[in-house]
C-alpha positions in Angstrom: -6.4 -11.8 3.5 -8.7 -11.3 0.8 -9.5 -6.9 -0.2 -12.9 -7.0 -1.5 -13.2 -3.7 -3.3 -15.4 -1.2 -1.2 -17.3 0.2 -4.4 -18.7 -3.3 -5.8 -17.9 -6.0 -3.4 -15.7 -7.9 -5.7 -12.4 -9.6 -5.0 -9.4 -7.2 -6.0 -6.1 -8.5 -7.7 -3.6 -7.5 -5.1 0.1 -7.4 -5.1 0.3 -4.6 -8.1 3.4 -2.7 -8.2 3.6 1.3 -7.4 5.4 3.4 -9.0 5.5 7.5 -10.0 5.9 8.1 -13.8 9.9 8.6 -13.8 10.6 7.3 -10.6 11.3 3.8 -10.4 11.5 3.9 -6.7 7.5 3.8 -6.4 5.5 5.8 -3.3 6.9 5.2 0.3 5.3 5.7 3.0 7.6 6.4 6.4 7.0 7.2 10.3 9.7 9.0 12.6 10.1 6.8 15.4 11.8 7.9 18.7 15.6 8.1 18.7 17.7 8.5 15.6 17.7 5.7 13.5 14.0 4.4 14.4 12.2 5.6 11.4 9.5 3.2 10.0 8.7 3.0 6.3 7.0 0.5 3.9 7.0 0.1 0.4 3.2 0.3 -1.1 1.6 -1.9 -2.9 -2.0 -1.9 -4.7 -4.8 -3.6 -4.7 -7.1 -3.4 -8.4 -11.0 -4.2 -9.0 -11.2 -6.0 -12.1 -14.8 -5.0 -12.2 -14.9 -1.2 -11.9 -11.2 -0.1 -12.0 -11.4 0.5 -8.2 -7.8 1.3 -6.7 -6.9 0.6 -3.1 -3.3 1.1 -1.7 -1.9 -1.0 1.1 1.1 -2.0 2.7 2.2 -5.2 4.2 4.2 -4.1 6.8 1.5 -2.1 9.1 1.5 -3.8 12.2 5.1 -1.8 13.0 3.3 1.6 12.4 2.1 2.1 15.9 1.9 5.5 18.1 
């Protein structure tokens, strides 16, 4: 699927890596499920504008993030 950045309408370079300056683990982004060991979480990725520097974060896995 192609992210089309929302701010100029041009294709985005996606698969970038996220991380926080120190922490190598990057942003997570997690759901308590029901029970004890049914917690949900995804690594995020990015998605950059090569035009205008737009950011967009995503992750791949957000089809198991349901209510």
């Amino acid at each position: 699927m192609k992210r089309i950045c929302n701010q100029c309408q041009t294709e985005m370079i996606e698969e970038c890596k996220v991380t926080v300056e120190g922490d190598l683990s990057g942003i997570k982004i997690s759901q308590k499920g029901k029970g004890f060991f049914n917690n949900i979480s995804a690594k995020t990725k990015a998605a950059i504008c090569p035009n205008c520097g737009y950011v967009a974060f995503y992750i791949d896995e957000y089809k198991e993030f349901k209510k």
